[in-house]
N, C-alpha and C positions, 0 to 999 in steps of 0.2 A: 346576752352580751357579757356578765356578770361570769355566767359558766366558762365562756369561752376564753377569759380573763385569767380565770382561775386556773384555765389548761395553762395559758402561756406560761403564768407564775411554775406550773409543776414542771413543764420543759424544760425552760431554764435550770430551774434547780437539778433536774437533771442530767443536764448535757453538763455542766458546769462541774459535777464530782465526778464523769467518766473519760477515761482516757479517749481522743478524738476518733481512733478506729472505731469503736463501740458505739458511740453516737451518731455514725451514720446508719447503722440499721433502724436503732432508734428511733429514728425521723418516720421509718416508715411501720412501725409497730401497731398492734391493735390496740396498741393501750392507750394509743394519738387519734383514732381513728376519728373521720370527724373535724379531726381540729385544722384550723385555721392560722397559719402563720402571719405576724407584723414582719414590720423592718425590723424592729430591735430581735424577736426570736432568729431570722434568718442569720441576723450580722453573727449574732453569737454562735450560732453554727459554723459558719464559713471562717469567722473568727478563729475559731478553735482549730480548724486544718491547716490554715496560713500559717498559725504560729507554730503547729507541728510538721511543716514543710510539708505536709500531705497534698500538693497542689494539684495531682490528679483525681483525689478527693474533689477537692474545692471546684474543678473545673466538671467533673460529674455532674455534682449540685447544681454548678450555674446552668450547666446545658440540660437540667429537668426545666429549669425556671424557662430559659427561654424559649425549649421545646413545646411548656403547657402543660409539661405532665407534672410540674408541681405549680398550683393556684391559691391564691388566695381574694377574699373578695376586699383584701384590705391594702392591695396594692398591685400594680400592673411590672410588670416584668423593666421597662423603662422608669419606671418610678422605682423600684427597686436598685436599679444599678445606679442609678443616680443617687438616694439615698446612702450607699455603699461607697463609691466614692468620694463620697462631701466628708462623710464621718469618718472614716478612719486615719488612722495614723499615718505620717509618711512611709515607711518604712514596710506598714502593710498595704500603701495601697499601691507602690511598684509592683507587688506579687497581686495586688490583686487586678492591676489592670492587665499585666498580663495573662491571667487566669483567665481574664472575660475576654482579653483577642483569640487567646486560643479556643476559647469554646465557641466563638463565632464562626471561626476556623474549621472547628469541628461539625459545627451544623452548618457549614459552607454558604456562610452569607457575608459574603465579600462586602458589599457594603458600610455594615456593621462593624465590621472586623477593623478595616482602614480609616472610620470613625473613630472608635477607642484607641485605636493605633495612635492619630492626630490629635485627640486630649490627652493620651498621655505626654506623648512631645510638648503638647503645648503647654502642660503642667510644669515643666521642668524635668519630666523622667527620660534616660535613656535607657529604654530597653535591650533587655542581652541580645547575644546574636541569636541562641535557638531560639526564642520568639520570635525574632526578626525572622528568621529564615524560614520556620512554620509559616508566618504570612507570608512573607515573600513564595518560599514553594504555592500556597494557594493561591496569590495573587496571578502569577506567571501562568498557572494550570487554567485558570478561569477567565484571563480579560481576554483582549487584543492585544498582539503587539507595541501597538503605539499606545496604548492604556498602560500598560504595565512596564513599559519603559519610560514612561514619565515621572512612573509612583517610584520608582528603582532609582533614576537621576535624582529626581526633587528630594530624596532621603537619606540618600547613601550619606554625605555629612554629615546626618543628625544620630545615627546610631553606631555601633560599633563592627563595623563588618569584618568577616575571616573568610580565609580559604573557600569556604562551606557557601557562604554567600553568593560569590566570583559563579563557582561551580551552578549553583541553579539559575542564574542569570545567563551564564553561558549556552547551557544547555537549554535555557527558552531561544536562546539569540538562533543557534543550531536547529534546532526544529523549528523553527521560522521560517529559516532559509536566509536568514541577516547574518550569512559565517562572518564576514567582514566585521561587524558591531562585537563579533565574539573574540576575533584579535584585538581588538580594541582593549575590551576587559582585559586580554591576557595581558597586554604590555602594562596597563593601569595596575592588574592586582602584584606585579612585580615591583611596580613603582609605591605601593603599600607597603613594602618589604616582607610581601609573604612568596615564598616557594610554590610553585606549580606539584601538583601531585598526579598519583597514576590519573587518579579519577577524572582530573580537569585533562588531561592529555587524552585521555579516550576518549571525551567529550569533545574536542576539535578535531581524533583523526575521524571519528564517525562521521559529522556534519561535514568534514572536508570530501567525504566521500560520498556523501550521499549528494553533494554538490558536482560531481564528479573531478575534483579536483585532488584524483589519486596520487600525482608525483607530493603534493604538500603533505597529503596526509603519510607519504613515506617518510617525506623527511622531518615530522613530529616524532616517528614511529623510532629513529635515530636518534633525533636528538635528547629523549628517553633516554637512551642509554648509555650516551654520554655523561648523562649527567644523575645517574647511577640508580635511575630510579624501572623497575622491576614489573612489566608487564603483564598484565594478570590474563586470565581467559575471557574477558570483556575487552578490552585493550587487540587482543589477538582477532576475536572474532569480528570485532569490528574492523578490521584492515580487510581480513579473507574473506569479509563478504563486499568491502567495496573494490577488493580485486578481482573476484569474478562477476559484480553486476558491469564491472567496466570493461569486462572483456578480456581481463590480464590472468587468465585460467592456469597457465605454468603456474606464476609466483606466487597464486593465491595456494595451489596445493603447496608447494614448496615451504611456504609462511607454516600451513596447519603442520608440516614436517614439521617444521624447526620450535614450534610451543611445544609438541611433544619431547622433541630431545632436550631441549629446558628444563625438563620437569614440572611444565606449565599442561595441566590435563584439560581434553576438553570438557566444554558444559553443555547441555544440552542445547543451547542456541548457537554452540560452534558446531556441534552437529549435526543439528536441521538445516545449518546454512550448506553443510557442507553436500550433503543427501539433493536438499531442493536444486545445489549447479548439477548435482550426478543425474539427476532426472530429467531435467532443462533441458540437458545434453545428451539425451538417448541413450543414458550410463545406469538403468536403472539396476544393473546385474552387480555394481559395484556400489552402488547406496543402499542394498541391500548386506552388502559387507561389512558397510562401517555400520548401519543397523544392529548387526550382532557384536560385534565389536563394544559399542556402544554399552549394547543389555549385560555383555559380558564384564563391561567396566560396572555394572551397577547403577547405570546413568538409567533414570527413570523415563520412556517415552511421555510424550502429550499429543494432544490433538491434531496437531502442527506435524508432530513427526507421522504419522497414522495416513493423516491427508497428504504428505509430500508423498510417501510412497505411495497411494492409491492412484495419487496424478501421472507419476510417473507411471504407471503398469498401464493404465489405460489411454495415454500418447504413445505407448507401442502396441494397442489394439487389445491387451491383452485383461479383458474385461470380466471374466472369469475370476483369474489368481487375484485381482482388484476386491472383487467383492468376499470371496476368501479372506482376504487381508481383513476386511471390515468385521469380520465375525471372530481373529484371531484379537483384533481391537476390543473389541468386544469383551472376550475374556481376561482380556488385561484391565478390565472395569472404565473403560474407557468411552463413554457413550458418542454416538455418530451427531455432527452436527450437521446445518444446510449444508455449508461447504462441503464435506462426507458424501454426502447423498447427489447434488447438482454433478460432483465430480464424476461420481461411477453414472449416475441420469446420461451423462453427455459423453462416456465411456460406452456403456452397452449401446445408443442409439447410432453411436460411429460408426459400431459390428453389425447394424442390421439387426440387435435386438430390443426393437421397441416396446414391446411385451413385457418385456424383464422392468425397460427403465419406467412403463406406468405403474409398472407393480412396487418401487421403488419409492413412487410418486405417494402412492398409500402410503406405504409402511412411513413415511415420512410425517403425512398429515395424520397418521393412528397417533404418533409420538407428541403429538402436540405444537408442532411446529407447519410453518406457512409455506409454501411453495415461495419461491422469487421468480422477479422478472428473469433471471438468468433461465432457472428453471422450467418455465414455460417458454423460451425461446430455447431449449434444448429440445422439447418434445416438442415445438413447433417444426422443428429441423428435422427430426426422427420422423416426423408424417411424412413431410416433402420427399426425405430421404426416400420412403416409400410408396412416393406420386400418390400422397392418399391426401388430395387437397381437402376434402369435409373435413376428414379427422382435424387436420390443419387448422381450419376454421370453425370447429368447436374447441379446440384448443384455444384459442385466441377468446373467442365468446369465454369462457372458464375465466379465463386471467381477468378479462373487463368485468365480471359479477364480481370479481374479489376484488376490486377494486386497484389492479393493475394493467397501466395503458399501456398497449402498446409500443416499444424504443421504437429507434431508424433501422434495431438489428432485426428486430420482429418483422418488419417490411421489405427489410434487405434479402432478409431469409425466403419471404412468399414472391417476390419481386424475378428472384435466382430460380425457385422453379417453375413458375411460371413463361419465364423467359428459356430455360432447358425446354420446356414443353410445345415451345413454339406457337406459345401464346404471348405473344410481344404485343398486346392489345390491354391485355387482362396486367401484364408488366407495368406501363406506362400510367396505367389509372389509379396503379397501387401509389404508386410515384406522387401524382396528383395527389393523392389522400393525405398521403403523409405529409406533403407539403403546407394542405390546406389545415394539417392538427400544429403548424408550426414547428414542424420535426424538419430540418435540414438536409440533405443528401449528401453524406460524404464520399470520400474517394472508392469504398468498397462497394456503394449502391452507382456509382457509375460504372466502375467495374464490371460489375452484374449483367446494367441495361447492355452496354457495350459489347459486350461478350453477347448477348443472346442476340441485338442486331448482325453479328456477326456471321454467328452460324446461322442465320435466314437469309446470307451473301448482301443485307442490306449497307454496303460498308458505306454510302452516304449519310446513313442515320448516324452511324456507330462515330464517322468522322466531325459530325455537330455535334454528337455526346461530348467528343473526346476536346473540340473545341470551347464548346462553351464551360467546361470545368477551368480552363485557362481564365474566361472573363470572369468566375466567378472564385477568384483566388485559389484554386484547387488544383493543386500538382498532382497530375497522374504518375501513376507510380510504376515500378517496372512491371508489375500482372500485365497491367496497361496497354503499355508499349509494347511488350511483348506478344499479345494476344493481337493486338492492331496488324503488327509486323505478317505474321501468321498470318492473315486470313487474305493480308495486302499479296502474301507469295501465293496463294492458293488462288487468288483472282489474276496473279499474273504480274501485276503492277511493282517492278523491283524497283522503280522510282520513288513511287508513295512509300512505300517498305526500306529503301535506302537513305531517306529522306530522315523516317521517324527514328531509325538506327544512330544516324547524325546527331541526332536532336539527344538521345539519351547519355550519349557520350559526351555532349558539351552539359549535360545536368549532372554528369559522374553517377551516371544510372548503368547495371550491368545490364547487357543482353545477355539473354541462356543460351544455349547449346543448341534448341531449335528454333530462335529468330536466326543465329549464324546459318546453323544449318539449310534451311529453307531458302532464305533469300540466296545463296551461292548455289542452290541449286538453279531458282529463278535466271541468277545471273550468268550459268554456265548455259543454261537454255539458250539464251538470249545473244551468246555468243561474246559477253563483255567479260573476259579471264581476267584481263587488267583488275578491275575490282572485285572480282572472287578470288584474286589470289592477296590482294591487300586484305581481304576481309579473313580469310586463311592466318594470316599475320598477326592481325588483329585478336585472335582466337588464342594464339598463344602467348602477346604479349597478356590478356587477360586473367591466364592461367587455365582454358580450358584448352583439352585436349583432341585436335579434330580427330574425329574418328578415321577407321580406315576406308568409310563409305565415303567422305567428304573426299579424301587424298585419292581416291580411284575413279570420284567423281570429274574433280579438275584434271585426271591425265584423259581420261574419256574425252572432256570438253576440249580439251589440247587437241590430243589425239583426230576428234573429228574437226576441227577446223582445220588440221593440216589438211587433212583430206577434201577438205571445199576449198579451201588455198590452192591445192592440185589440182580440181579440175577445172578450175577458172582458169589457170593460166593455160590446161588444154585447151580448152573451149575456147580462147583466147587466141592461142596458137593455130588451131583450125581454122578459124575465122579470119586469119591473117596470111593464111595459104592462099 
C-alpha cells in the first residue's frame, strides 16, 4: 500500500510540471505500470485538460473510466463521477458535466447521458446548445417518439436552443411520420426569432414528400426562394425523388434540369435517384447515360448505384450484361453484397438459368455471407419455373436447417405451381399448412388458387375463392377480376362475366384489353350488340384502343343478325301466304 502511495505521490508530481498534452500518454506509460489510480490522482488529471480547454482529452479519459479499460480497485466508475462532481469548482464542473454527457453519448447510453443532463439542470447549470444538441441528436436517434418528445418539451425552456436544435427535432418529427408536429416546430422556431435555413427547409420538403404531400413540399421548395435562401444538391434531391416516387416524372426531370442550369451539380444520391426512376421505368439504356455522365463528372459510384443498375438490366431479362456489370463493380473495388447477388439470383432464374443462379448461391456463401429468405424464395421460384417440384422442396428443407421459415411467398410460389400443374389437391393442402404455421393468405395466394380452379373449368370453386376474400376483408384486385372475367367468357356465361366487369368499374378497377375483348365477343355470340357496342365505348372512354378484330367482330355480329332479321320476316311472310 505504502509502494502504491508512493506512485501516486510520483504522478502527481508529474502530471503537475508537464504541459496537459504530454500527460496523457503519461497515464499510460511503463513507468505507471501497475499503478492504481484514487480520486485525487484522477481529478488532477482531468483537472489539467479542463483548464487547457482540452475537452476532447478529458472526454477520452472519462469514456476509458466508463468503458473499464481504466480501473482502479480504489473506486468504481460512479464513485468516481460523483467524487468529481462534489469537488470541483463551478466553473470546472459546467465543463465537466458536460464532458461526462457527451461521453455517455459517445458510449450511447442514453440513460446515463439524461441523468447527468438532469443534475446538471438541477444544479443550477445551463448547458450550451452543442451539448444539448449531441444529446438531443442521440436522444431522438435511440428512443420512441413519444419518449423523446417529452425529453424535447419538458427541456427546451431550461437550456439555450438554436436553429441546430429546431433542425434535429424536426427531422425526428419527419421520420416519424408526425410532419404536422414538424410545422409546429417551424412556426415556434420563427417565433424564437431565429430564420429558417437551407437545412431546416430540406428537412420539411423531404418528409412532406415522403408523406406524399408533394404540392406542400413545392411550395416550401418556393418559398426558399423568395426569401433568398439557395438550394443545395440535398434540397434538390429530395423534391426529384419525391417527384418521381409520386408519380410526377415530367417535373421531377425538369427540377434535375433546372439544379443543373443553377450551377447546383449533382451528388451522388441525386444520381442514384435519378438512375433507380430510369430503371423502374424500363429506361435502363438512359441510366446507363447519366452513369457515365456521372463517372465523367468525377462523382464516385456505391453500392446502391452498382445494384440500381443490375436491377434495372435484369427486369429487362438481360441477366448476362447484369452479371458483367458485377465484375466491372468489382474492379472499381467495390464488393457485391446480398442485395447484389438476390438481384442477379432472381435475374438468371427469370431466363431459365437456374444453374447460373445456384452457382451464385455459393459464390455468395464462399464470401461469408447468408442466403435470405428473399433468396431461397427466388430459387424456390427457379425449381417451379422448371416443374422440378423435389428440387423445390429441398430447397425449402435448406432454408428451415438454417433456420429460415418459410413466408406466405414461399407457399404462394409452391401453391402457383402446383395449381399450373393441375394439381389443385396438392394447392389446397399447401393453403391448409400455411394457415395452420399462422401465415395468412393474401390477395396474390388467392389469386393463384383462383387462377388454377379456373383453368380445371372448376369456376364454382374459383367463385367461393373469389367470395370468400370479400368476407374476409380482402379486395380482389384487377389480376382477379380479369382472370374470373376470362374464363366466365370461355364458359360462355356473359352475365357472370358482365356482371364482375360492373363490379370493377364501380371499385375504379381497369379491365384489360382481353376481359373487353372476350366478353364482346361472348356478347356478339349471343346476339346482344346493344351491350358489345356500349362496352366498345367503354374501351375508348378507358383509353384502350379496340382493335381491328374487335371493330370487324361487331360489323360480323351486325352483319349476321341482319341476315336472321331477313329470314324471319321470310319465313314470316310464307307462313302468311
Amino acid at each position: 500500500m505504502a509502494d502504491k502511495a508512493q506512485k501516486t505521490l510520483v504522478l502527481l508530481a508529474n502530471l503537475i510540471k508537464v504541459p496537459p498534452l504530454k500527460a496523457f500518454p503519461l497515464l499510460n506509460s511503463s513507468k505507471f505500470h501497475g499503478f492504481q489510480h484514487t480520486h485525487e490522482s484522477f481529478s488532477i488529471l482531468l483537472r489539467l485538460f479542463l483548464s487547457g480547454n482540452l475537452l476532447s482529452h478529458a472526454q477520452s479519459l472519462l469514456l476509458q473510466v466508463i468503458s473499464g479499460k481504466i480501473h482502479s480497485q480504489f473506486f468504481t466508475s460512479s464513485s468516481l463521477l460523483q467524487h468529481l462532481t462534489e469537488s470541483e469548482s463551478s466553473k470546472t464542473r459546467f465543463r465537466l458535466y458536460e464532458v461526462i454527457i457527451n461521453a455517455y453519448v459517445q458510449s450511447q447510453s442514453v440513460d446515463s447521458a439524461i441523468s447527468y443532463f438532469n443534475e446538471m439542470v438541477d444544479k443550477g447549470f445551463v448547458p450550451g446548445s452543442n451539448c444539448f444538441n449531441n444529446l438531443l441528436r442521440f436522444v431522438v436517434g435511440s428512443c420512441s417518439f413519444n419518449q423523446w418528445w417529452v425529453f424535447f418539451n419538458e427541456n427546451k425552456s431550461k437550456v439555450d436552443l438554436d436553429v441546430y436544435s429546431f433542425g434535429i427535432v424536426m427531422k425526428g418529427c419527419c421520420e416519424a411520420g408526425e410532419i404536422e408536429k414538424s410545422f409546429e416546430l417551424f412556426v415556434e422556431l420563427r417565433e424564437n426569432g431565429f430564420s429558417p435555413n437551407v437545412v431546416i427547409y430540406t428537412t420539411l420538403i423531404d418528409g412532406c414528400c415522403k408523406k406524399g404531400e408533394i404540392e406542400k413540399a413545392k411550395d416550401l421548395f418556393s418559398e426558399m426562394g423568395k426569401l433568398g435562401l439557395v438550394a443545395n444538391e440535398r434540397t434538390y434531391t429530395a423534391l426529384i425523388d419525391g417527384l418521381f416516387k409520386n408519380g410526377i416524372t415530367k417535373q421531377g426531370f425538369e427540377l434535375y434540369e433546372k439544379m443543373q442550369v443553377n450551377g447546383v451539380f449533382p451528388n451522388l444520391y441525386t444520381y442514384n435517384c435519378v438512375m433507380d426512376h430510369l430503371c423502374k421505368d424500363g429506361r435502363t439504356r438512359d441510366a446507363f447515360k447519366v452513369f457515365d455522365e456521372m463517372r465523367e463528372r468525377g462523382v464516385s459510384c456505391n453500392i446502391v448505384t452498382y445494384n440500381t443498375l443490375i436491377g434495372g438490366l435484369c427486369r429487362e431479362m438481360k441477366a448476362n450484361e447484369a452479371d458483367k456489370l458485377m465484375g466491372q463493380m468489382k474492379s472499381d473495388g467495390i464488393n457485391p453484397n446480398l442485395i447484389t447477388y438476390n438481384t442477379l439470383i432472381d435475374g438468371f432464374c427469370n431466363v431459365g438459368r437456374l444453374g447460373k443462379a445456384l452457382s451464385l448461391c455459393r459464390d455468395l456463401k464462399s464470401k461469408g455471407m447468408s442466403p435470405s429468405l428473399f433468396t431461397y424464395n427466388n430459387l424456390v421460384s427457379g425449381y417451379c419455373k422448371e416443374g422440378d417440384t423435389s428440387g423445390a422442396a429441398k430447397m425449402v428443407k435448406e432454408m428451415e436447417e438454417r433456420g429460415i421459415k418459410p413466408s406466405k411467398v414461399t407457399y404462394t410460389i409452391l401453391m402457383d405451381t402446383f395449381a399450373r400443374s393441375d394439381n389443385m389437391e396438392r394447392a389446397i393442402q399447401l393453403q391448409s399448412s400455411m394457415e395452420e404455421l399462422g401465415l395468412v393468405p393474401d390477395v396474390r395466394t388467392y389469386s393463384v388458387l383462383i387462377h388454377g380452379f379456373c383453368i380445371k373449368g372448376q369456376m364454382n370453386e374459383a367463385s367461393r375463392l373469389f367470395r370468400s376474400m370479400v368476407e374476409k376483408k380482402l379486395e380482389p384486385n384487377e389480376v382477379i377480376y380479369n382472370t374470373m372475367i376470362l374464363w366466365y367468357c370461355r364458359e360462355g356465361s356473359s352475365y357472370r362475366a358482365l356482371r364482375l366487369l360492373r363490379e370493377m368499374e364501380e371499385k375504379e378497377l381497369a379491365p384489360n384489353f382481353a376481359s373487353y375483348s372476350n366478353l364482346i365477343s361472348v356478347l356478339c355470340k349471343e346476339r346482344k350488340l346493344k351491350e358489345a357496342e356500349e362496352l366498345v365505348e367503354k374501351m375508348i372512354d378507358s383509353g384502350i384502343d379496340p382493335s381491328a378484330s374487335i371493330c370487324n367482330m361487331i360489323s360480323r355480329a351486325k352483319n349476321d343478325s341482319y341476315v336472321a332479321q331477313t329470314n324471319d320476316k321470310s319465313k314470316f311472310n310464307v307462313i302468311k301466304v
